[in-house]
Gaussian input, Z-matrix of N, CA and C with variables (Angstrom, degrees):
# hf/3-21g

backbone

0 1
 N
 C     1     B1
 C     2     B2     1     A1
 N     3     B3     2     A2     1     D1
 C     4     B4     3     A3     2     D2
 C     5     B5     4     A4     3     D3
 N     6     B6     5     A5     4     D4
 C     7     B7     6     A6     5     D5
 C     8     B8     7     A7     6     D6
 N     9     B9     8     A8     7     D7
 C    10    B10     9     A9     8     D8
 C    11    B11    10    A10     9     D9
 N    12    B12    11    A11    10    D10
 C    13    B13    12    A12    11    D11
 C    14    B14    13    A13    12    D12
 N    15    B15    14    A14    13    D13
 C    16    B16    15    A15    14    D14
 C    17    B17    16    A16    15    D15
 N    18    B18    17    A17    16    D16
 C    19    B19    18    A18    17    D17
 C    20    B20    19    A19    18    D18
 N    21    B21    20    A20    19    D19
 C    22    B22    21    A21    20    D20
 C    23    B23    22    A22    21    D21
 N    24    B24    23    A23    22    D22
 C    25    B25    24    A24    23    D23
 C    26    B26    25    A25    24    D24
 N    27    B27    26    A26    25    D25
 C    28    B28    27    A27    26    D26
 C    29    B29    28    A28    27    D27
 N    30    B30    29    A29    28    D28
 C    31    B31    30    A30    29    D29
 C    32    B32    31    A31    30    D30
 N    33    B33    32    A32    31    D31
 C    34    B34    33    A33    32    D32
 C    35    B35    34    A34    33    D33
 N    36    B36    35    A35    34    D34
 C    37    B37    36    A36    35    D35
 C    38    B38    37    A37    36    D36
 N    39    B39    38    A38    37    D37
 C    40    B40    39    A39    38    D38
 C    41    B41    40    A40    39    D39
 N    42    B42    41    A41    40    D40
 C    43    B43    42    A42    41    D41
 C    44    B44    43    A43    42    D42
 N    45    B45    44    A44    43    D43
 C    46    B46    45    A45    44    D44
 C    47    B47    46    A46    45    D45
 N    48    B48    47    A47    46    D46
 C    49    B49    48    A48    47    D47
 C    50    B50    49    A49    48    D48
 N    51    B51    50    A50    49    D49
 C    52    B52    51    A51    50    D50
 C    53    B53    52    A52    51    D51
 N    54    B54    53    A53    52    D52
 C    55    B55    54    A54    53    D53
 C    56    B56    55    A55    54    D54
 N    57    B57    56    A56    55    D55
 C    58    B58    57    A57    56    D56
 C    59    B59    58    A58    57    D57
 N    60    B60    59    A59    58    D58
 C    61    B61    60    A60    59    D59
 C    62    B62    61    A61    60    D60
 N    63    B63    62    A62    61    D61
 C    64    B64    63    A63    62    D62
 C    65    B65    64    A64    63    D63
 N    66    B66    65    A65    64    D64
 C    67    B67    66    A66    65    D65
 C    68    B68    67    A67    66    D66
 N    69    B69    68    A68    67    D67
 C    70    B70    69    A69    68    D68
 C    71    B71    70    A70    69    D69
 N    72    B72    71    A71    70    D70
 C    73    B73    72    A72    71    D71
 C    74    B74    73    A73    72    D72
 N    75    B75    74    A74    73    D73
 C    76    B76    75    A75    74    D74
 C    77    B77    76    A76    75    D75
 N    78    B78    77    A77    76    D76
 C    79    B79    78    A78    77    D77
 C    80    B80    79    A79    78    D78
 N    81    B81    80    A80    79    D79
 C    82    B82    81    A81    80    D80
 C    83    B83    82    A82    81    D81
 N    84    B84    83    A83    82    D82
 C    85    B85    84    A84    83    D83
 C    86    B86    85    A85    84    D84
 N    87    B87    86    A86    85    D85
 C    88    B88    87    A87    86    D86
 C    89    B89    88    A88    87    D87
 N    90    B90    89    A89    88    D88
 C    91    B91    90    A90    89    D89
 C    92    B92    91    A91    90    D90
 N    93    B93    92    A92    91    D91
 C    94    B94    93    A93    92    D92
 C    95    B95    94    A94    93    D93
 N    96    B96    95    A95    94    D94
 C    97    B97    96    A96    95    D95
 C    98    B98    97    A97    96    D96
 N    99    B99    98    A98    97    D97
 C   100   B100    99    A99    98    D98
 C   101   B101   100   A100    99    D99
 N   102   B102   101   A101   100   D100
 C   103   B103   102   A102   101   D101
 C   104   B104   103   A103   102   D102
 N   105   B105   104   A104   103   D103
 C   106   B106   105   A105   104   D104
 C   107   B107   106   A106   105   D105
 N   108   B108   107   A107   106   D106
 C   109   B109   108   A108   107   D107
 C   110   B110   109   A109   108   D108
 N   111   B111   110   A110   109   D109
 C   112   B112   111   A111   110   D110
 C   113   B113   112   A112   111   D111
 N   114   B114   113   A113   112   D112
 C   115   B115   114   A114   113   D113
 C   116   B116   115   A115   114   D114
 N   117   B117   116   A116   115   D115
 C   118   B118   117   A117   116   D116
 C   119   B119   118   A118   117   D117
 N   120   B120   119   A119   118   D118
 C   121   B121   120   A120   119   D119
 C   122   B122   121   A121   120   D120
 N   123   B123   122   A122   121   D121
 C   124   B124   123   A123   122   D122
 C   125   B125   124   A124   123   D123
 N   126   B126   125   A125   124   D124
 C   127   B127   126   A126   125   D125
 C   128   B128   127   A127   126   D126
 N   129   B129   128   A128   127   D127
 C   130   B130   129   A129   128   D128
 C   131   B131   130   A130   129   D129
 N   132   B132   131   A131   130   D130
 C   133   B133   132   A132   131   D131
 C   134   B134   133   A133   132   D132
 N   135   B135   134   A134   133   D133
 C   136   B136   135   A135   134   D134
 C   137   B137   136   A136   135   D135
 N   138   B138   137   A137   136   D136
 C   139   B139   138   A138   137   D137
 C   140   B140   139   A139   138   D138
 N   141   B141   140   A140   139   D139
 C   142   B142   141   A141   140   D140
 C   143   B143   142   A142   141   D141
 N   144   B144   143   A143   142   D142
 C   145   B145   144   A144   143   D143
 C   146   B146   145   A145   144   D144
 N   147   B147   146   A146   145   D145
 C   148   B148   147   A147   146   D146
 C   149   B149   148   A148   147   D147
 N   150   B150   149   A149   148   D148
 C   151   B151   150   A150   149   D149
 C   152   B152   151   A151   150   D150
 N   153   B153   152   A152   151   D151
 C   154   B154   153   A153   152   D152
 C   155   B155   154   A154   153   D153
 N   156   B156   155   A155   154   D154
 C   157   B157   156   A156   155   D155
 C   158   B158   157   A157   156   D156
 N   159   B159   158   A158   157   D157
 C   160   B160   159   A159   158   D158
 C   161   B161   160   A160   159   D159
 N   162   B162   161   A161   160   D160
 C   163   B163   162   A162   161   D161
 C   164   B164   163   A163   162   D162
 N   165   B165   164   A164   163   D163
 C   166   B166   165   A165   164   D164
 C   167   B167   166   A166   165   D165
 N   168   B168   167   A167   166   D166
 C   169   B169   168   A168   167   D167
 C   170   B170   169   A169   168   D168
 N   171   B171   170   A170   169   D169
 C   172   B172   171   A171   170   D170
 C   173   B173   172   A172   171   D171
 N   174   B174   173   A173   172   D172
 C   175   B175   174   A174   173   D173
 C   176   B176   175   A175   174   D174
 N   177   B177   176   A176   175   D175
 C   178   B178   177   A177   176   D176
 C   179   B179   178   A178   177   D177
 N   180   B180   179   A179   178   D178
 C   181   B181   180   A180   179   D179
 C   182   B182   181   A181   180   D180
 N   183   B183   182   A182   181   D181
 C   184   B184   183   A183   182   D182
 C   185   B185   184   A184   183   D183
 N   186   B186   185   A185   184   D184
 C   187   B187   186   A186   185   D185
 C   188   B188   187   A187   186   D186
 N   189   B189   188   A188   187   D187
 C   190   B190   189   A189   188   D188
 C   191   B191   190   A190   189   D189
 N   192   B192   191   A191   190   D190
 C   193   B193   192   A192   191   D191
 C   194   B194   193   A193   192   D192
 N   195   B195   194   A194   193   D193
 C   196   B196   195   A195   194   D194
 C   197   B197   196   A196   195   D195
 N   198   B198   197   A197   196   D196
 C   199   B199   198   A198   197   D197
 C   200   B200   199   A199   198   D198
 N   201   B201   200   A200   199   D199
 C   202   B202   201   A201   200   D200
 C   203   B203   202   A202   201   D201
 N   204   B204   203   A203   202   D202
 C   205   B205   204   A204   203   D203
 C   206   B206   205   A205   204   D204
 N   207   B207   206   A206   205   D205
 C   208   B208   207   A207   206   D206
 C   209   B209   208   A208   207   D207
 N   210   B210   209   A209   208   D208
 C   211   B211   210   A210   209   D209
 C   212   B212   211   A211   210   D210
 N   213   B213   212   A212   211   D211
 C   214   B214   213   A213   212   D212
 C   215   B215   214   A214   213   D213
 N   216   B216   215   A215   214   D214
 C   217   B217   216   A216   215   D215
 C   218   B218   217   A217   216   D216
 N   219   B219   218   A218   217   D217
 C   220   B220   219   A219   218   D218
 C   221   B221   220   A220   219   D219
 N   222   B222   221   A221   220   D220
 C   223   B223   222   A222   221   D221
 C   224   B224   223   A223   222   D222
 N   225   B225   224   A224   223   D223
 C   226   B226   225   A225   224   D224
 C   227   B227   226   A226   225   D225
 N   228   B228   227   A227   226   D226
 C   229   B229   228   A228   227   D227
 C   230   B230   229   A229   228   D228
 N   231   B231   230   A230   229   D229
 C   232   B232   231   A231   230   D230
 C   233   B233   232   A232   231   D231
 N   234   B234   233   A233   232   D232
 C   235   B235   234   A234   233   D233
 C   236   B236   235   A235   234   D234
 N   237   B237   236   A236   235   D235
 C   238   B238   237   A237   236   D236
 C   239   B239   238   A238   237   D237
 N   240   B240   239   A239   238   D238
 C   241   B241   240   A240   239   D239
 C   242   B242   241   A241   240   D240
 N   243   B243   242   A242   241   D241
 C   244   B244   243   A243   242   D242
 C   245   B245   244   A244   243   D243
 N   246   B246   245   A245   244   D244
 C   247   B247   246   A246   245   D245
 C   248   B248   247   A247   246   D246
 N   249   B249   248   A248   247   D247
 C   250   B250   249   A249   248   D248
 C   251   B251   250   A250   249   D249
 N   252   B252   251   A251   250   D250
 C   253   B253   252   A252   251   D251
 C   254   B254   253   A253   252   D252
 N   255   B255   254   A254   253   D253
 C   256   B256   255   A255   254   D254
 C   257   B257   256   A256   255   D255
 N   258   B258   257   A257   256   D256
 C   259   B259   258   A258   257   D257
 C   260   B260   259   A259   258   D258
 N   261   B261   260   A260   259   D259
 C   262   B262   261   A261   260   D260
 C   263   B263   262   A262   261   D261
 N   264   B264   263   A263   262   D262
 C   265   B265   264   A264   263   D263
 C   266   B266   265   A265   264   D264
 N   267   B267   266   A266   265   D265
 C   268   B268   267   A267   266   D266
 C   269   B269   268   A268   267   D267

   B1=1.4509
   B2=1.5280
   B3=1.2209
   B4=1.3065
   B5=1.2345
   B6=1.5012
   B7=1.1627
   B8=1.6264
   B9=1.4080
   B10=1.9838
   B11=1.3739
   B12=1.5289
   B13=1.5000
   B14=2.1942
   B15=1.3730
   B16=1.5000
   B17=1.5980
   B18=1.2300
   B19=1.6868
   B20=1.0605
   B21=1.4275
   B22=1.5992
   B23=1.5525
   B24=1.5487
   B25=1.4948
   B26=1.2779
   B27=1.7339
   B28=1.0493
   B29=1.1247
   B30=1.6407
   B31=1.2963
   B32=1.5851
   B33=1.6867
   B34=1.4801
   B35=1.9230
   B36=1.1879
   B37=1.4656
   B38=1.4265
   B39=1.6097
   B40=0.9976
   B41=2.1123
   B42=0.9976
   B43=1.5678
   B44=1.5557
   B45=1.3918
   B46=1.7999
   B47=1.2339
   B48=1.3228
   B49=1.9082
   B50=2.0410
   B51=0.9497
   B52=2.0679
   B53=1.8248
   B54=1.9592
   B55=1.8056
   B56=1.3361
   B57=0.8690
   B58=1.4973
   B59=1.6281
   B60=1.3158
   B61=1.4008
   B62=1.4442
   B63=1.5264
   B64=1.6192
   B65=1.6087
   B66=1.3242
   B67=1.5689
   B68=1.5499
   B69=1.0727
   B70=1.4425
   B71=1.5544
   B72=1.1359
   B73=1.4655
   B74=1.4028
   B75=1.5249
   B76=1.5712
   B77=1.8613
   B78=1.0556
   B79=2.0571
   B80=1.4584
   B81=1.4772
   B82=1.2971
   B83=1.5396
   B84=1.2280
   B85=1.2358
   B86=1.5444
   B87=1.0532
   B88=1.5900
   B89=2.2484
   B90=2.0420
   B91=1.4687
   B92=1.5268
   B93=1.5876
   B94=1.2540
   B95=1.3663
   B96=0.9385
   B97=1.8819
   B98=1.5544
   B99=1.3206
   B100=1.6517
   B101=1.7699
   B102=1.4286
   B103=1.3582
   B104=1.7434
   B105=1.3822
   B106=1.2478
   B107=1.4744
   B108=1.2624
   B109=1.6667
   B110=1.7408
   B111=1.5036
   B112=1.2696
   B113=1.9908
   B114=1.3597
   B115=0.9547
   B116=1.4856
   B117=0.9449
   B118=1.6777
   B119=1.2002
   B120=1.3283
   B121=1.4783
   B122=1.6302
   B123=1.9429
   B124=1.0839
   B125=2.0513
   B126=1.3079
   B127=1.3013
   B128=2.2118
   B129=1.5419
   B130=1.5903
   B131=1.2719
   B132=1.3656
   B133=1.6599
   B134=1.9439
   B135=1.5329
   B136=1.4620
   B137=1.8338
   B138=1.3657
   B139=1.3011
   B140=1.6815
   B141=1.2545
   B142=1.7862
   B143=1.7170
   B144=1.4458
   B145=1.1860
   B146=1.5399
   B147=1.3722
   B148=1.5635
   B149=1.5024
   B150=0.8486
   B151=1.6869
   B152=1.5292
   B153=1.3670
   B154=1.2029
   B155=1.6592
   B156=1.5450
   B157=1.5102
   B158=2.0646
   B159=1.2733
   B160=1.6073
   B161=2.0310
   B162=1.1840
   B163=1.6147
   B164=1.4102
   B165=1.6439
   B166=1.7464
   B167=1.9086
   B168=1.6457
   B169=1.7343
   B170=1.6276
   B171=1.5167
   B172=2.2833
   B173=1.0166
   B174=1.3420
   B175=1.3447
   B176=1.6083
   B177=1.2582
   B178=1.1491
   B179=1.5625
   B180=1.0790
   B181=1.7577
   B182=1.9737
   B183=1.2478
   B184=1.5699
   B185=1.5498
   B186=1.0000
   B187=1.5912
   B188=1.6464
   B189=1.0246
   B190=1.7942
   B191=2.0068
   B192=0.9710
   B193=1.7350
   B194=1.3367
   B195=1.4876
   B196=1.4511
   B197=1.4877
   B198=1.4001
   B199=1.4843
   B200=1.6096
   B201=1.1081
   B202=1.7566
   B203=1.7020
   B204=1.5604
   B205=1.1307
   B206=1.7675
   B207=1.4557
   B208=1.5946
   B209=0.9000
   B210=1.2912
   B211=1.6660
   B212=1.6152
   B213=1.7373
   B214=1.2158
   B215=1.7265
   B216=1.3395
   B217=1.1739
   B218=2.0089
   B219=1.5408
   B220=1.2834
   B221=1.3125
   B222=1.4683
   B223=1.8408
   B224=1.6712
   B225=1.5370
   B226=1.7221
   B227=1.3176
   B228=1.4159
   B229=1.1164
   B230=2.0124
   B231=1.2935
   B232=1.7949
   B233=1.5435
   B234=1.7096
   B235=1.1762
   B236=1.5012
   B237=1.2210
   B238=1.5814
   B239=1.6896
   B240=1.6221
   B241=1.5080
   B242=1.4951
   B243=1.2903
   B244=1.4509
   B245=1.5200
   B246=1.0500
   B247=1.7805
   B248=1.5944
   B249=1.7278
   B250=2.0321
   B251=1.5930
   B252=1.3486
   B253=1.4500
   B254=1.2288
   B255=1.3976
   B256=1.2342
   B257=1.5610
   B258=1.4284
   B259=1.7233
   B260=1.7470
   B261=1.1171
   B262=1.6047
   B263=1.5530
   B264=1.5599
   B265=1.6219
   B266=1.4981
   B267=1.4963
   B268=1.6239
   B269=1.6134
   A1=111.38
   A2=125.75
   A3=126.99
   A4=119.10
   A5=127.07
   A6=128.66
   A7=121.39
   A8=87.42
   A9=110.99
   A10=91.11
   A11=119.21
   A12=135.47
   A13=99.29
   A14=99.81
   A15=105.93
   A16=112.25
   A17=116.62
   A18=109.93
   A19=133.61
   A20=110.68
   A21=120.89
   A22=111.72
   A23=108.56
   A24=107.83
   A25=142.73
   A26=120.19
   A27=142.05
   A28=86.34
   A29=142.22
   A30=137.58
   A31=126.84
   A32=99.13
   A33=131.70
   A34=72.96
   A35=118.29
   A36=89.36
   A37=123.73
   A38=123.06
   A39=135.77
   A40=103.77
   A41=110.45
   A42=126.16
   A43=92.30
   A44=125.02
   A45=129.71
   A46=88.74
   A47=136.60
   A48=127.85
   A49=91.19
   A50=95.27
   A51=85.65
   A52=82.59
   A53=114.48
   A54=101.48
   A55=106.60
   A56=158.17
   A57=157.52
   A58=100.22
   A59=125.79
   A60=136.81
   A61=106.46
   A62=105.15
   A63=115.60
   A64=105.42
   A65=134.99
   A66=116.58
   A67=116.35
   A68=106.71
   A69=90.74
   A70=142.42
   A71=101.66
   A72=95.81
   A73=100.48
   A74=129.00
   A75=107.85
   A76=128.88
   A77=81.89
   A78=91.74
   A79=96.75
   A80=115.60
   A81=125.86
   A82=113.32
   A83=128.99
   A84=137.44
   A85=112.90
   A86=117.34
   A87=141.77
   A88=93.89
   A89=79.88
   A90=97.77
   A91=89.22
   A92=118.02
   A93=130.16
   A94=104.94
   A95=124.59
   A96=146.21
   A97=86.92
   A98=91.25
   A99=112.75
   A100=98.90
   A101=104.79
   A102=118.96
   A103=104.30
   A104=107.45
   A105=105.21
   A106=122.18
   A107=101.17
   A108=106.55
   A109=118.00
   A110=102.16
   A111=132.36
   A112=78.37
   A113=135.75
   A114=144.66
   A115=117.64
   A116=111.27
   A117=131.95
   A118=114.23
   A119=126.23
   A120=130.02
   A121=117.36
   A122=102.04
   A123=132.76
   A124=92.22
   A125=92.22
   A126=101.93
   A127=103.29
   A128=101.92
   A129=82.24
   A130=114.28
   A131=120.65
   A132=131.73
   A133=99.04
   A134=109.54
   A135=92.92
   A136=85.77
   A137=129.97
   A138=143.92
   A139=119.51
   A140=89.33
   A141=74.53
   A142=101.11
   A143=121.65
   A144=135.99
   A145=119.20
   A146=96.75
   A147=115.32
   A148=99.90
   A149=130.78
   A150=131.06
   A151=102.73
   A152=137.62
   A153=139.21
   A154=142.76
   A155=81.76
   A156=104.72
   A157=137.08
   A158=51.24
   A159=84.76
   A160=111.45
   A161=100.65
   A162=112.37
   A163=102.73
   A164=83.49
   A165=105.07
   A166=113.21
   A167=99.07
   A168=98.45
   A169=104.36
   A170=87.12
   A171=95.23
   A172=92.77
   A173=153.40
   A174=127.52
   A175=115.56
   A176=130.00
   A177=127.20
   A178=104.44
   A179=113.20
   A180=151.02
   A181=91.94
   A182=102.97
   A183=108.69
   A184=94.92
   A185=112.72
   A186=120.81
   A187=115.90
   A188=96.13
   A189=100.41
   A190=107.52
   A191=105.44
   A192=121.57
   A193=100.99
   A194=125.56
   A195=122.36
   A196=121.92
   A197=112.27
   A198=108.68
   A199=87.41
   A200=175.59
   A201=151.17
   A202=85.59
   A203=142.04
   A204=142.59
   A205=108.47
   A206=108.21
   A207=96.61
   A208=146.62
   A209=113.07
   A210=131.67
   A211=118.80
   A212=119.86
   A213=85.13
   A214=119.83
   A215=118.35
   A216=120.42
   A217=100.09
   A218=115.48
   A219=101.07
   A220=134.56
   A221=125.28
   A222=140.92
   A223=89.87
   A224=111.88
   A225=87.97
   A226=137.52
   A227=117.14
   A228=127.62
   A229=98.12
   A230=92.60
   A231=89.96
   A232=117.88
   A233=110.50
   A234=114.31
   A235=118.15
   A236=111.91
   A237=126.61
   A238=133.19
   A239=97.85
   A240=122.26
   A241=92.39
   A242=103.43
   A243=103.38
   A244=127.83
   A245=125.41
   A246=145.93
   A247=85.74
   A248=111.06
   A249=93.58
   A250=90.31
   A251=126.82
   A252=109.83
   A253=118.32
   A254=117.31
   A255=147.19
   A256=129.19
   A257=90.42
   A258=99.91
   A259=114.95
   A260=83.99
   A261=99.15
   A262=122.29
   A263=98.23
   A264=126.40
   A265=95.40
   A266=121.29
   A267=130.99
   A268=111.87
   D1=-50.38
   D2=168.38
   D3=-59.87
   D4=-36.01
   D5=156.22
   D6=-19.16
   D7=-63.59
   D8=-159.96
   D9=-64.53
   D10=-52.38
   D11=-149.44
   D12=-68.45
   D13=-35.97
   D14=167.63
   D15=-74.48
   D16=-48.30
   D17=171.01
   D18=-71.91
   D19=4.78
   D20=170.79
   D21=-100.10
   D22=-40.02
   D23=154.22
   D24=-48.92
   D25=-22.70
   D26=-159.24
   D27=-103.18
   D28=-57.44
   D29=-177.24
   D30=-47.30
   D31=-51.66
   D32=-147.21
   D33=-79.59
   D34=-52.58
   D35=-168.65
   D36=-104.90
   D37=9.47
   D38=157.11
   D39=-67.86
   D40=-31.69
   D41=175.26
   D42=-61.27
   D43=-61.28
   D44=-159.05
   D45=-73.63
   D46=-53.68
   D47=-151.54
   D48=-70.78
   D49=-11.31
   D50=-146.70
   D51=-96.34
   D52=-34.26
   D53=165.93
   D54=-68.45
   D55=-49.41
   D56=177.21
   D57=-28.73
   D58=-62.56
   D59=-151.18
   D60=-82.99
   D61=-30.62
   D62=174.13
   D63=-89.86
   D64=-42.63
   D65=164.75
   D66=-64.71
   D67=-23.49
   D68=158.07
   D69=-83.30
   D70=-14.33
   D71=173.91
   D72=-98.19
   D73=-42.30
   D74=145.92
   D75=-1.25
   D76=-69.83
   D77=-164.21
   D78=-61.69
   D79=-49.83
   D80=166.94
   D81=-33.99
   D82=-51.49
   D83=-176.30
   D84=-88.33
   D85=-6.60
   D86=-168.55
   D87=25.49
   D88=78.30
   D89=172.63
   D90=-113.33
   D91=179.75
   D92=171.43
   D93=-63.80
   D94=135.44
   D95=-161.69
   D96=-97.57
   D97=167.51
   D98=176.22
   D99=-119.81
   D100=140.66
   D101=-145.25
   D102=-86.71
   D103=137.51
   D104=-173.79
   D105=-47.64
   D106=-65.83
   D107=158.50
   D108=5.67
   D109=-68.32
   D110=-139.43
   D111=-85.91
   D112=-37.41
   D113=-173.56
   D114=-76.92
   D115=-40.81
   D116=158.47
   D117=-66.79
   D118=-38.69
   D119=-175.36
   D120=-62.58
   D121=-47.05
   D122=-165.12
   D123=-64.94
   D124=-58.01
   D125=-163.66
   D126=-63.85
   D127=-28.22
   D128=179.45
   D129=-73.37
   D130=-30.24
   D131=-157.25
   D132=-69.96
   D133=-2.11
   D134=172.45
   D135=149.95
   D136=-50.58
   D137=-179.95
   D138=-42.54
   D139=31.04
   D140=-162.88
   D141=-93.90
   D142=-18.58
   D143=163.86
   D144=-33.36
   D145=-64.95
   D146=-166.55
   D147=-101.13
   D148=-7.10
   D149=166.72
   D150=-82.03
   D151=-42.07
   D152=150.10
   D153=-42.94
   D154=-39.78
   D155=158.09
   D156=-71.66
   D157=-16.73
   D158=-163.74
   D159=-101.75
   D160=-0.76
   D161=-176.97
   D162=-99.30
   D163=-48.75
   D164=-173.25
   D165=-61.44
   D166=-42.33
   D167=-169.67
   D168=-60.45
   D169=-45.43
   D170=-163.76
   D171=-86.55
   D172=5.98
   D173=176.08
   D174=78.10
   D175=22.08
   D176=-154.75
   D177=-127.33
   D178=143.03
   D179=-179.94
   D180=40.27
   D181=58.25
   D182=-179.16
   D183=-91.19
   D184=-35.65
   D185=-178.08
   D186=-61.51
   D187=-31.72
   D188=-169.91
   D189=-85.79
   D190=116.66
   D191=167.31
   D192=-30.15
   D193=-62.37
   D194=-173.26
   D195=-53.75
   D196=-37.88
   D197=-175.16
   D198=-112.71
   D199=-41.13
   D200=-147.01
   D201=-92.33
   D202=-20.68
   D203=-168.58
   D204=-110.77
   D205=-47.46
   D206=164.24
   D207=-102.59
   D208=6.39
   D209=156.68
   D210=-63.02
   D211=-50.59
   D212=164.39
   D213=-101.11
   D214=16.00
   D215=173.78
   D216=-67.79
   D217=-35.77
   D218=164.67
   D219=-80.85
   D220=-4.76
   D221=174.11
   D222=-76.42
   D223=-48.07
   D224=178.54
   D225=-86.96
   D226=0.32
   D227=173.73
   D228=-82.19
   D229=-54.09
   D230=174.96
   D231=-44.01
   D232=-44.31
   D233=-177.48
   D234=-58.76
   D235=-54.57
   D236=159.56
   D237=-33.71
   D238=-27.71
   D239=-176.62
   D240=-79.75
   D241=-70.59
   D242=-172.95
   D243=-59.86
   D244=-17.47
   D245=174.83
   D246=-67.17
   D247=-54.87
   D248=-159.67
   D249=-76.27
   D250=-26.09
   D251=-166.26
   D252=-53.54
   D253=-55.98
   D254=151.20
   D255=-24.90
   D256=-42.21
   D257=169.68
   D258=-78.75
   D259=-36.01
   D260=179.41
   D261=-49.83
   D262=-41.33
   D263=-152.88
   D264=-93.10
   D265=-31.98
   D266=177.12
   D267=-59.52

């Protein structure tokens, strides 16, 4: 179970760092962008790691309140999830 629960993490935010790198060279190219939503989504479902990572490497949507403010406002709520899960499970 922990197994899976680590390879879904590894995915889910290797998935968020790699949209970051593709809306950005998007905008760069001023192609159709991939939708914030869809960037936020990625990043709540577990991605908030590498969506963070991933703002920070490309330089991308650092400017905007929603993501430099809810990106890691969602890593600490995740972080927090997992501390009670964990506490729970002890």
């Amino acid at each position: 179970m922990l197994t899976f629960f680590l390879g879904y993490l590894f995915l889910v935010n290797a998935l968020a760092f790699l949209l970051m790198l593709a809306d950005k060279r998007k905008a760069q190219k001023k192609l159709w962008r991939i939708p914030e939503a869809t960037l936020m989504t990625v990043a709540a479902i577990g991605g908030s790691i590498g969506a963070l990572a991933g703002m920070y490497t490309f330089r991308h949507k650092t400017r905007k309140p929603k993501f430099y403010i809810g990106i890691p406002v969602i890593l600490a709520l995740q972080i927090l999830a997992a501390a009670y899960l964990l506490y729970i499970a002890l």
